[in-house]
C-alpha positions as a Markdown table, in Angstrom:
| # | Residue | x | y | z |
|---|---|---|---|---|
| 1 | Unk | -14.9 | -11.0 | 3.6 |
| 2 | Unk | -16.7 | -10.6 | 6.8 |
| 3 | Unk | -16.9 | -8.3 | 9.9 |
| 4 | Unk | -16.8 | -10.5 | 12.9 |
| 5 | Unk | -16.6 | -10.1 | 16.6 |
| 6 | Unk | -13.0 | -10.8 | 18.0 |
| 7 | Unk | -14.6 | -13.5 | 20.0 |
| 8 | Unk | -15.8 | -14.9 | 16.9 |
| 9 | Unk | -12.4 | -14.5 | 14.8 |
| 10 | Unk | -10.6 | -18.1 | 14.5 |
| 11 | Unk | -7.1 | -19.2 | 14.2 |
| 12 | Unk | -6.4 | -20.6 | 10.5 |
| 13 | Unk | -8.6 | -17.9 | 8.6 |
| 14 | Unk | -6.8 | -15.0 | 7.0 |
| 15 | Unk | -7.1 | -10.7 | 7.8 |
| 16 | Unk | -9.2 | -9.5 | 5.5 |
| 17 | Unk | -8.4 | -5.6 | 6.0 |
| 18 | Unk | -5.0 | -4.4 | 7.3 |
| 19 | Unk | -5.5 | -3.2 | 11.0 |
| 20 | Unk | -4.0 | 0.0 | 12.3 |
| 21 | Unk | -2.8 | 1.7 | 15.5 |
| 22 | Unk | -4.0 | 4.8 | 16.5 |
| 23 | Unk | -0.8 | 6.8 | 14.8 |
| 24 | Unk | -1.6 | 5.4 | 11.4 |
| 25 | Unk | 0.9 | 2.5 | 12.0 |
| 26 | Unk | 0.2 | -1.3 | 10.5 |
| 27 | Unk | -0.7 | -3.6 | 13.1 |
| 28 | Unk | -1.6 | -6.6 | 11.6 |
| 29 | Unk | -1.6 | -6.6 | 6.9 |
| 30 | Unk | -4.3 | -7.6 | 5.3 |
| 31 | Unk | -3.8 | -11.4 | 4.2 |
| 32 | Unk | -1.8 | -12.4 | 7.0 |
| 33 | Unk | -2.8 | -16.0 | 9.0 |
| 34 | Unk | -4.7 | -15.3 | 12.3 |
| 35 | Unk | -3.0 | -16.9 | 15.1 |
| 36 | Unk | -4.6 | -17.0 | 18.9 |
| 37 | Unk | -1.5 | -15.1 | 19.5 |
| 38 | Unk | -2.7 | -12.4 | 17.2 |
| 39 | Unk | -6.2 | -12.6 | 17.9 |
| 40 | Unk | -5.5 | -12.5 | 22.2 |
| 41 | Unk | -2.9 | -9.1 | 20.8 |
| 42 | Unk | -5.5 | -7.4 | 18.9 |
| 43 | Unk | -7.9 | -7.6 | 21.5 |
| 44 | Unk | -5.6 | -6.4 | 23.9 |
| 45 | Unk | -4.8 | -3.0 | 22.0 |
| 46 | Unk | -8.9 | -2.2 | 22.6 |
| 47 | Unk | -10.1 | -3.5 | 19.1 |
| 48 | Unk | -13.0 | -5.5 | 19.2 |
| 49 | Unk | -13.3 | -6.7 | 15.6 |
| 50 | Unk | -12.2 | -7.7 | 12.2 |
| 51 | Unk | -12.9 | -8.4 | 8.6 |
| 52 | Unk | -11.8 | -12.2 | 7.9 |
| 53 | Unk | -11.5 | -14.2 | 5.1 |
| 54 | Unk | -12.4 | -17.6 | 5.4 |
| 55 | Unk | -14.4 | -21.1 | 3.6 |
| 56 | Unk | -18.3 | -19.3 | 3.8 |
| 57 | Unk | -16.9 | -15.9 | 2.9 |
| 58 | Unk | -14.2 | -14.4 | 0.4 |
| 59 | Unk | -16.4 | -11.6 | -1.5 |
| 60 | Unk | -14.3 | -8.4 | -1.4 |
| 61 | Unk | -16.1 | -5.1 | 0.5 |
| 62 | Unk | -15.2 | -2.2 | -1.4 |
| 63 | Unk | -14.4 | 0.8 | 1.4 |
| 64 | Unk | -16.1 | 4.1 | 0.3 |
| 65 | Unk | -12.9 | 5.6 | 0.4 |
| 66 | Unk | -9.2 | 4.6 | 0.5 |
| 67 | Unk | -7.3 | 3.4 | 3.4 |
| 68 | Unk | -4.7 | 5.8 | 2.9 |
| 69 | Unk | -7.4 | 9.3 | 2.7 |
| 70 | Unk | -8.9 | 7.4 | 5.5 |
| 71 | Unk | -5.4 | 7.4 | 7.3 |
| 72 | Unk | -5.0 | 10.5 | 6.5 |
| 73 | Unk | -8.3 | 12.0 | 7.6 |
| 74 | Unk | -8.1 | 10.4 | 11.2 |
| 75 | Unk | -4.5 | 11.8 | 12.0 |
| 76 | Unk | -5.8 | 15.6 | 10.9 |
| 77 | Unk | -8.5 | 15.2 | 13.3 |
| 78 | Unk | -6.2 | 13.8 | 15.7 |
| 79 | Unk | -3.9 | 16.5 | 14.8 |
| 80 | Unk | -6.5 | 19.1 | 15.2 |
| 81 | Unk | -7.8 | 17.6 | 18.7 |
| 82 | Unk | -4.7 | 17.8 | 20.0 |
| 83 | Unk | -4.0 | 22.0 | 18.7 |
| 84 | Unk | -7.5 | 23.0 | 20.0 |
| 85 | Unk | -6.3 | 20.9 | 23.7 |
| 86 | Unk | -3.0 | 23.5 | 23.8 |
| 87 | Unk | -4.9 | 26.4 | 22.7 |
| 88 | Unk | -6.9 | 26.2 | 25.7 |
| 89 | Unk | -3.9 | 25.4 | 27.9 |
| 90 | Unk | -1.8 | 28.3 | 26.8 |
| 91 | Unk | -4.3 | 31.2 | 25.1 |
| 92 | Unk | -3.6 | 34.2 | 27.1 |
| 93 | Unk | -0.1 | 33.6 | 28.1 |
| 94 | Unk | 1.6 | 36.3 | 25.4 |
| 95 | Unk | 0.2 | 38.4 | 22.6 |
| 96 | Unk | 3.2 | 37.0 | 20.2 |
| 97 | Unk | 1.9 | 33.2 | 21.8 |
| 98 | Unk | -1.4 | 34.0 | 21.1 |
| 99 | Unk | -0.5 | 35.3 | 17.7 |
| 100 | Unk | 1.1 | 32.1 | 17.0 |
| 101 | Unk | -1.2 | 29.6 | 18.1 |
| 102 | Unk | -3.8 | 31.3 | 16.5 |
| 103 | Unk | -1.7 | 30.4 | 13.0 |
| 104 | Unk | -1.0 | 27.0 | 14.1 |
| 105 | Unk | -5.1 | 27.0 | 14.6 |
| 106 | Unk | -5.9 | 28.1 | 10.8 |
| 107 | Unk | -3.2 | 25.7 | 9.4 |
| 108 | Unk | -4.5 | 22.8 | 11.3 |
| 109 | Unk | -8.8 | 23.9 | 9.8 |
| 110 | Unk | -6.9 | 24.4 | 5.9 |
| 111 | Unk | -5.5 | 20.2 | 6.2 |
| 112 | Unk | -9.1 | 19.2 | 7.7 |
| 113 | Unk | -10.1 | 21.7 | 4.5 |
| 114 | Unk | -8.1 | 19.7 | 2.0 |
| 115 | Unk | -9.3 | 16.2 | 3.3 |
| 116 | Unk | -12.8 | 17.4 | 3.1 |
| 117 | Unk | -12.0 | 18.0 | -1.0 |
| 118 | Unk | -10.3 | 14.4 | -1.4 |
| 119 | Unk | -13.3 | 13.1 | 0.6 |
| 120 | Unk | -16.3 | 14.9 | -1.4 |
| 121 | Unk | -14.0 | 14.2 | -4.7 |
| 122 | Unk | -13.9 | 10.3 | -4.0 |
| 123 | Unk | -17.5 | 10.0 | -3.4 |
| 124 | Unk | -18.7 | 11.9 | -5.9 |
| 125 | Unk | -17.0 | 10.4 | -8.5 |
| 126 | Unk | -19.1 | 7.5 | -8.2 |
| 127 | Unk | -22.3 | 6.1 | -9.8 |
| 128 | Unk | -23.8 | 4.7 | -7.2 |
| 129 | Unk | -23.1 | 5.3 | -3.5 |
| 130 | Unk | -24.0 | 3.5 | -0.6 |
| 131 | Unk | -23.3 | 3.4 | 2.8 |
| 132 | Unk | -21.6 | 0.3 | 4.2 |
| 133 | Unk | -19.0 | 1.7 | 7.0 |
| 134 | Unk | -19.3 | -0.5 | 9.9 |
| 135 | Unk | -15.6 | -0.7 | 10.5 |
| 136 | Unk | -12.7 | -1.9 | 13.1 |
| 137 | Unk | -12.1 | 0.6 | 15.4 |
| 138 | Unk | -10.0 | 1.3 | 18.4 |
| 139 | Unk | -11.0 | 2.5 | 21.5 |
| 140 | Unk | -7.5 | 4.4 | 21.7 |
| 141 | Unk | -8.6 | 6.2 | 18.4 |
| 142 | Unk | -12.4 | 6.1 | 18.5 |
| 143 | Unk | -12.9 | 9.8 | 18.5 |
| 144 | Unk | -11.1 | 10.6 | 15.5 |
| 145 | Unk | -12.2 | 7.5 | 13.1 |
| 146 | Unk | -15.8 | 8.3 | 14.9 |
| 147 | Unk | -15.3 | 11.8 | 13.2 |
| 148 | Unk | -14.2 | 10.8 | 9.7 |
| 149 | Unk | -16.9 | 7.9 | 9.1 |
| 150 | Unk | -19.9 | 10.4 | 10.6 |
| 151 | Unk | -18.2 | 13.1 | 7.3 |
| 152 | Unk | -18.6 | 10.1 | 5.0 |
| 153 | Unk | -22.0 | 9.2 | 6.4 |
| 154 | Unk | -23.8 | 12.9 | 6.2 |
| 155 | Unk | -21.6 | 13.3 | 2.8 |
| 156 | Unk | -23.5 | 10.3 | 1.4 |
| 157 | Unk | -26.7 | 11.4 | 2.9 |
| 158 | Unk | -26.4 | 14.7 | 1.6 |
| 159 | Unk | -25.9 | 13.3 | -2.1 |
| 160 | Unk | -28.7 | 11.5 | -1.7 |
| 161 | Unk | -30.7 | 14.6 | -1.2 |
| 162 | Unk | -29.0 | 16.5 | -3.9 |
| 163 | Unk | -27.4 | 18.8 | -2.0 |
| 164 | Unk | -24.9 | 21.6 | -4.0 |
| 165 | Unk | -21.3 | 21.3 | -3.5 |
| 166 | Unk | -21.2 | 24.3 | -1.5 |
| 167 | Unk | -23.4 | 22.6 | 1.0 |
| 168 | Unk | -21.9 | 19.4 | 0.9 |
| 169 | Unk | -18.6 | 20.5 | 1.8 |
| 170 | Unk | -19.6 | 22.6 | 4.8 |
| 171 | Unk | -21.8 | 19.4 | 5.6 |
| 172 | Unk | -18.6 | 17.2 | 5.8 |
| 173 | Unk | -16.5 | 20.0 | 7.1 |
| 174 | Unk | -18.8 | 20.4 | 9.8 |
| 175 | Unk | -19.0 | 16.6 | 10.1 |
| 176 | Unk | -15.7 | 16.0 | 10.9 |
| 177 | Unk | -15.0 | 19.1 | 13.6 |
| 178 | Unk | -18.5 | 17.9 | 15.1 |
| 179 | Unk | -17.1 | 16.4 | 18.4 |
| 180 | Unk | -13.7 | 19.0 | 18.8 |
| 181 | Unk | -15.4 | 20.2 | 22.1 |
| 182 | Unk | -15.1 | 16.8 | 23.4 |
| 183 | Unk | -10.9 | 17.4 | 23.5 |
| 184 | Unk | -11.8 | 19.0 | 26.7 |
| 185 | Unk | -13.8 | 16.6 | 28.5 |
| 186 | Unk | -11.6 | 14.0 | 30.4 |
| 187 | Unk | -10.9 | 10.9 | 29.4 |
| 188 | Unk | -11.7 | 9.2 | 32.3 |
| 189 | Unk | -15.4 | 10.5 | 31.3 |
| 190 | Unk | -15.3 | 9.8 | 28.0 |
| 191 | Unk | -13.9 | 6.2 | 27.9 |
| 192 | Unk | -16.0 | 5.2 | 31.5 |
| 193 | Unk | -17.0 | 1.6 | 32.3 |
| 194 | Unk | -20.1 | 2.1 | 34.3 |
| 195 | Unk | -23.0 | 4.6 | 33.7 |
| 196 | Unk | -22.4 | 8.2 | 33.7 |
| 197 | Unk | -23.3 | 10.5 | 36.6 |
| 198 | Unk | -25.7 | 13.4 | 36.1 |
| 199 | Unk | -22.9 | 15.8 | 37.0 |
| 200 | Unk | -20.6 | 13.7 | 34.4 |
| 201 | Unk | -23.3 | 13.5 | 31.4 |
| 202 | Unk | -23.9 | 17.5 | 32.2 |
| 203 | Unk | -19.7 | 17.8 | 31.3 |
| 204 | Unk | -20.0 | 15.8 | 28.5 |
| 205 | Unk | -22.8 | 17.9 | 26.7 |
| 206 | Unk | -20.6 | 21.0 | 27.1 |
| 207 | Unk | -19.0 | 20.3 | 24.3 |
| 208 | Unk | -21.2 | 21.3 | 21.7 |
| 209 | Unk | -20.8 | 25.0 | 23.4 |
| 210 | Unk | -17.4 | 24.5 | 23.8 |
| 211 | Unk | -16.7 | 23.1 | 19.8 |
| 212 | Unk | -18.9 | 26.0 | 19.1 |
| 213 | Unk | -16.8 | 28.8 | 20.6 |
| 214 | Unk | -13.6 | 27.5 | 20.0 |
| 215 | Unk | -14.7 | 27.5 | 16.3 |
| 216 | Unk | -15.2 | 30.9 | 16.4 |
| 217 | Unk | -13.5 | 33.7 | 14.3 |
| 218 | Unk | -11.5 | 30.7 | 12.3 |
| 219 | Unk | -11.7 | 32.0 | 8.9 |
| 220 | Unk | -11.5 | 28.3 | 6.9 |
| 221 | Unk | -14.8 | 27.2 | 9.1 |
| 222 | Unk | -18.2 | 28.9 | 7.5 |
| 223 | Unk | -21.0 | 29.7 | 9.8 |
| 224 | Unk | -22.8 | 26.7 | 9.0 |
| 225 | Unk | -20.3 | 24.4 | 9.6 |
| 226 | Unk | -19.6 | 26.0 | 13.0 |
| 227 | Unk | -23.4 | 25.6 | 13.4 |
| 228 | Unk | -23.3 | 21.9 | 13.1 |
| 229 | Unk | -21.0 | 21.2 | 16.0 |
| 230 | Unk | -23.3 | 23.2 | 17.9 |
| 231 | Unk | -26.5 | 21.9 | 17.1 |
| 232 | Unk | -26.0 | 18.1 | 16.3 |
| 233 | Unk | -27.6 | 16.9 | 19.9 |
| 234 | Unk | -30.7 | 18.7 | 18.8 |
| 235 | Unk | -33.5 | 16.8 | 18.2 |
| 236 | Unk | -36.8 | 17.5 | 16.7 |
| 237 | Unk | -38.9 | 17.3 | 19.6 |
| 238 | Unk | -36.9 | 20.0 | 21.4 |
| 239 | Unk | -35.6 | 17.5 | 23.7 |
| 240 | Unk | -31.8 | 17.5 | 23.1 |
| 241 | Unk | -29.3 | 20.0 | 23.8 |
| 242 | Unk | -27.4 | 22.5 | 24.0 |
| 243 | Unk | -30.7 | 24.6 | 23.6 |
| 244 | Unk | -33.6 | 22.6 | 23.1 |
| 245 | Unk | -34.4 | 23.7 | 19.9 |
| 246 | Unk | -36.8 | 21.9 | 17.6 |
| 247 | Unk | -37.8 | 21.3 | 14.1 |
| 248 | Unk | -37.1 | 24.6 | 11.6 |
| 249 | Unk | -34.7 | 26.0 | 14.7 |
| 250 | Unk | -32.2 | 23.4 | 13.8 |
| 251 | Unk | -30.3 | 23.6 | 10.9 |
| 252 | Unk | -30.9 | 21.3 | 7.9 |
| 253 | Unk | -26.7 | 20.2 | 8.0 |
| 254 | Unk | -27.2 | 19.5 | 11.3 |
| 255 | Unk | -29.8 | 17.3 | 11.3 |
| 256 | Unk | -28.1 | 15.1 | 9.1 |
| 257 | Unk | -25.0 | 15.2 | 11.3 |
| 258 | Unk | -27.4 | 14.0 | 14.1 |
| 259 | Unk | -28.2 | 10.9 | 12.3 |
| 260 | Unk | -24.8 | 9.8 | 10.6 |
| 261 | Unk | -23.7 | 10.4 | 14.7 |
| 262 | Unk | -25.8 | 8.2 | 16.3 |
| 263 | Unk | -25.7 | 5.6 | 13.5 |
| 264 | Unk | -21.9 | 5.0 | 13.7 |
| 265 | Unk | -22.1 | 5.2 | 17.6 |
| 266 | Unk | -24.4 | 2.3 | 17.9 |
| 267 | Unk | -22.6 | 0.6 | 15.6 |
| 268 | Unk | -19.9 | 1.0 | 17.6 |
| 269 | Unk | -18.2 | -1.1 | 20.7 |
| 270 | Unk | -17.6 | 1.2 | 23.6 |
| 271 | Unk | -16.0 | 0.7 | 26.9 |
| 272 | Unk | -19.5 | 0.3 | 28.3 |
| 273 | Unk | -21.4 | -1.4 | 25.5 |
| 274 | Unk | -21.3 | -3.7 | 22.9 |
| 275 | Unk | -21.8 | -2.9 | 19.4 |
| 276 | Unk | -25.5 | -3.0 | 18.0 |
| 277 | Unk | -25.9 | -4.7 | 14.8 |
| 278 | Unk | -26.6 | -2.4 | 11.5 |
| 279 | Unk | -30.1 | -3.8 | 11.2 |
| 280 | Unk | -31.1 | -2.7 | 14.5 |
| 281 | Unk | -29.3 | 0.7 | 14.2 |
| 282 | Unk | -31.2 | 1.3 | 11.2 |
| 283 | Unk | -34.6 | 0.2 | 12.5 |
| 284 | Unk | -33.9 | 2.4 | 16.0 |
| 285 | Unk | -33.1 | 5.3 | 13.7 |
| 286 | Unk | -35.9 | 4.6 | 11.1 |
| 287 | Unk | -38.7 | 4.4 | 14.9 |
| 288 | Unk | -37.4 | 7.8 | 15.5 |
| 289 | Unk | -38.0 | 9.7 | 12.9 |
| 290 | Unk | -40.0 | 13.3 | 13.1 |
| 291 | Unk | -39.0 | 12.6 | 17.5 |
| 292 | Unk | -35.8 | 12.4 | 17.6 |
| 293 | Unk | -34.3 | 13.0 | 13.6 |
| 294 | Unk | -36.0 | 14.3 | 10.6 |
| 295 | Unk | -37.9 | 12.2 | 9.1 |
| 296 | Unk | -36.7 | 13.5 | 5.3 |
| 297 | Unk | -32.7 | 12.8 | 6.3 |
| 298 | Unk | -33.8 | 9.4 | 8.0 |
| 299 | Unk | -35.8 | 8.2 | 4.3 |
| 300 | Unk | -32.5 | 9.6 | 2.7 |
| 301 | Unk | -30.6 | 7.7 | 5.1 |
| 302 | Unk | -32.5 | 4.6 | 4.7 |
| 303 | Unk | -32.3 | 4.6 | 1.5 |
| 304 | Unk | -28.2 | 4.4 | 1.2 |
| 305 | Unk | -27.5 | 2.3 | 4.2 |
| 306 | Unk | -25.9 | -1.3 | 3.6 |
| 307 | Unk | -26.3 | -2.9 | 6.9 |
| 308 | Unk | -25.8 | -6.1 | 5.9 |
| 309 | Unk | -22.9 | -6.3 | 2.7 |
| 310 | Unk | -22.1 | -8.5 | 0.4 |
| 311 | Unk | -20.5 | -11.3 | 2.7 |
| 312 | Unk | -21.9 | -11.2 | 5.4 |
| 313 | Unk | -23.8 | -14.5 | 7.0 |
| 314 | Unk | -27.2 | -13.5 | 8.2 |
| 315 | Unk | -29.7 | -15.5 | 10.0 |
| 316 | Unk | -33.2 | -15.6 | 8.0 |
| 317 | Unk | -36.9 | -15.4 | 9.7 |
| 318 | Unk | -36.9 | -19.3 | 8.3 |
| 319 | Unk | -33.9 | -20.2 | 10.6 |
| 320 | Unk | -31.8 | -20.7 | 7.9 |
| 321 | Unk | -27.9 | -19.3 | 7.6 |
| 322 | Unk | -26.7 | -17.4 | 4.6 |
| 323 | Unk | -24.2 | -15.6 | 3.0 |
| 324 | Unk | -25.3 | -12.2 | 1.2 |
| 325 | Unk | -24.2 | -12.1 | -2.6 |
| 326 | Unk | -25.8 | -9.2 | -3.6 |
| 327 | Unk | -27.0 | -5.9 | -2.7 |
| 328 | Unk | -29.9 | -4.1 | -4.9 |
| 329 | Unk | -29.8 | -0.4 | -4.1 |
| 330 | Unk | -33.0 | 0.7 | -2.8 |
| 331 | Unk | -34.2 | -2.7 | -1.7 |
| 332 | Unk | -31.2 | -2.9 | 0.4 |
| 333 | Unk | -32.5 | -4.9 | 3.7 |
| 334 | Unk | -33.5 | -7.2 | 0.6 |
| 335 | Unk | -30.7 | -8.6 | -0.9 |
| 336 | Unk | -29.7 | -12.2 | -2.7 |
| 337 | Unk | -28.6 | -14.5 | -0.2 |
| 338 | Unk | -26.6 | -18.2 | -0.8 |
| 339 | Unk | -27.8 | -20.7 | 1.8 |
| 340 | Unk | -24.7 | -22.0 | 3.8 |
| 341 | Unk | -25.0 | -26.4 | 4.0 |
| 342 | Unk | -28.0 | -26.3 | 1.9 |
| 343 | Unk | -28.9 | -27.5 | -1.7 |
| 344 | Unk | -31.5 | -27.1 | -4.5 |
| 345 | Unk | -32.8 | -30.2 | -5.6 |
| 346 | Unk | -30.0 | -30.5 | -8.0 |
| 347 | Unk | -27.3 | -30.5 | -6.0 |
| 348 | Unk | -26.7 | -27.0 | -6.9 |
| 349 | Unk | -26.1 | -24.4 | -4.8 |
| 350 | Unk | -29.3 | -22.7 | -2.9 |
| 351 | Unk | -29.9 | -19.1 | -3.6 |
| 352 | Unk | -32.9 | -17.0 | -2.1 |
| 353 | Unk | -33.5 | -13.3 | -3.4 |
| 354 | Unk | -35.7 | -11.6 | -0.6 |
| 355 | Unk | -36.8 | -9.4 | -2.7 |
| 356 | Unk | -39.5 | -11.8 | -4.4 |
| 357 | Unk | -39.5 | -14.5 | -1.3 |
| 358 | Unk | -41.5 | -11.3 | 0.8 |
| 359 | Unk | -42.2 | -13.8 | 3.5 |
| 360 | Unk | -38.4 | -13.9 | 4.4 |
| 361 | Unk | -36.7 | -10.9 | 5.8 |
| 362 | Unk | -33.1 | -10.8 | 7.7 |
| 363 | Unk | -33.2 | -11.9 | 11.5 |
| 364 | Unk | -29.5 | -10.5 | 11.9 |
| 365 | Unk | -26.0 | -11.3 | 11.4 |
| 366 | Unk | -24.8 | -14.9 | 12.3 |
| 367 | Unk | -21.0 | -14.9 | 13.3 |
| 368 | Unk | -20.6 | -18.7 | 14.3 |
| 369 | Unk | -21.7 | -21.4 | 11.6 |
| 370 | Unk | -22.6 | -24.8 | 12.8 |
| 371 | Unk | -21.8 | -27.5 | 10.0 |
């Protein structure tokens, strides 16, 4: 199993992960055979890759967490989005209104509650976590899944650095309500083509204030999560924003927010930008520590990132083309690779482990294999 690019996805192999709309809805099930037809439809619906099967790769990638909890967490953000939208459009109108939005509000904070237990009871339930969440998303839904992979990226950063359970779950709490402010900031904004205007990229950082106050006096959100959609464009300099606080000013949840944020939106494709690959987003991230991120959250980070899973077909510093068979935790830019149309000299198939060959590192991810 692979993560390709759709221009990269062929006719004859097979979906390796079952794609879905932005309601939850099955648009293509895993196992099914890609035609062009399906490929040229998938593309059309704003989705801009996909996990194949096919004869260099058929090594199954474990998801951190269910499809189903991960289903489930994108429509409660959606959900939520959506109730913080028409609280803004109608607060005011009636005290009995008011009264009963204000319910709708706290019901719609206790379901983002309850996926914050299923998520935190998932992950920490297992031995060894680490982060491999480069994932097909929709531009129609990018937001929301946006949301839920940035709580499973700052959960498994803050397990990392042995964080209580108290702290984890207003970590991912806060992680997944980061963005809420962004439900009032136009679409057209949001999802634009070309480069943003300084009056448009002054709109768009409103919404950590806005997230911020709309959070307020919601009983199921603690201080510190409410904190964390606040402060997550703060960086350590004192250059980010809302208030240009630095180092010790910014709170330790947020800081970790800052990094799962930016990680999973350069990993990203975005109306105005390709996706970066995982090894770049790690080294861009890694370059910026004690500037732009903390520089303990970053070794924390670096140390549980998978940018490059078992299946995937890399490029090596030696020019030749691999697929990854095995990922050693903490040496994970290091891992055991086979070497596609290559042989020992026994016939037998080529293996490299990088972690002894220290002349060979990982130029990137190959998508198209020449025989």
């Amino acid at each position: 199993m692979r993560l390709v690019p759709i221009q990269y996805a062929k006719a004859g192999s097979f979906l390796a992960k079952t794609i879905y709309d932005d309601k939850g809805a099955v648009l293509l099930r895993e196992g099914v055979k890609l035609t062009e037809n399906y490929i040229k439809r998938v593309k059309q619906l704003g989705i801009f890759s996909m996990y194949i099967n096919d004869e260099y790769s058929d090594k199954e990638v474990e998801d951190l967490i269910k499809p189903e909890l991960r289903q489930k967490a994108i429509k409660t953000i959606k959900d939520t989005f959506y109730s913080f939208d028409k609280f803004n459009l109608n607060s005011g109108k009636s005290s009995a209104q008011d009264k009963k939005l204000i319910a709708e509000k706290q019901n719609y904070f206790k379901s983002i509650g309850d996926v914050v237990n299923e998520l935190m009871g998932e992950l920490l339930g297992r031995r060894t976590v680490l982060i491999n969440i480069v994932d097909i998303k929709s531009t129609d839904s990018y937001t929301y899944q946006h949301s839920v992979n940035v709580a499973v990226l700052s959960l498994v950063i803050g397990i990392q650095l042995q964080l209580d359970k108290k702290k984890l779950y207003d970590l991912c709490l806060g992680a997944l309500i980061h963005d809420i402010g962004k439900a009032l900031i136009p679409d057209s904004i949001l999802q634009k083509n070309d480069k943003l205007t300084e009056e448009e990229i002054k709109i768009v950082r409103e919404h950590t204030k806005r997230g911020y106050d709309f959070l307020k006096g919601s009983i199921d959100i603690s201080a510190v999560s409410r904190i964390i959609a606040l402060q997550h464009h703060e960086r350590e300099d004192g250059k980010g924003y809302p208030d240009k606080r630095s180092n010790d000013e910014i709170n330790q949840l947020a800081k970790i927010v800052a990094v799962a944020d930016v990680y999973d939106a350069l990993t990203s494709d975005r109306p105005y930008r390709k996706a970066m690959s995982p090894n770049d987003a790690v080294e861009y991230i890694m370059a910026n520590g004690q500037t732009q991120f903390s520089y303990e959250v970053v070794k924390a980070f670096s140390r549980s990132i998978v940018p490059y899973p078992e299946g995937t077909i890399v490029r090596l510093s030696n020019e030749e083309i691999a697929v990854v068979e095995e990922v050693y935790p903490n040496f994970t830019l290091r891992p055991k690779v086979k070497i596609i149309n290559k042989k020992n000299e026994k016939g037998e198939d080529l293996y490299r482990d990088l972690r002894c060959e220290l002349g060979l590192v990982i130029k990137g991810p190959e998508y198209e294999v020449v025989e």
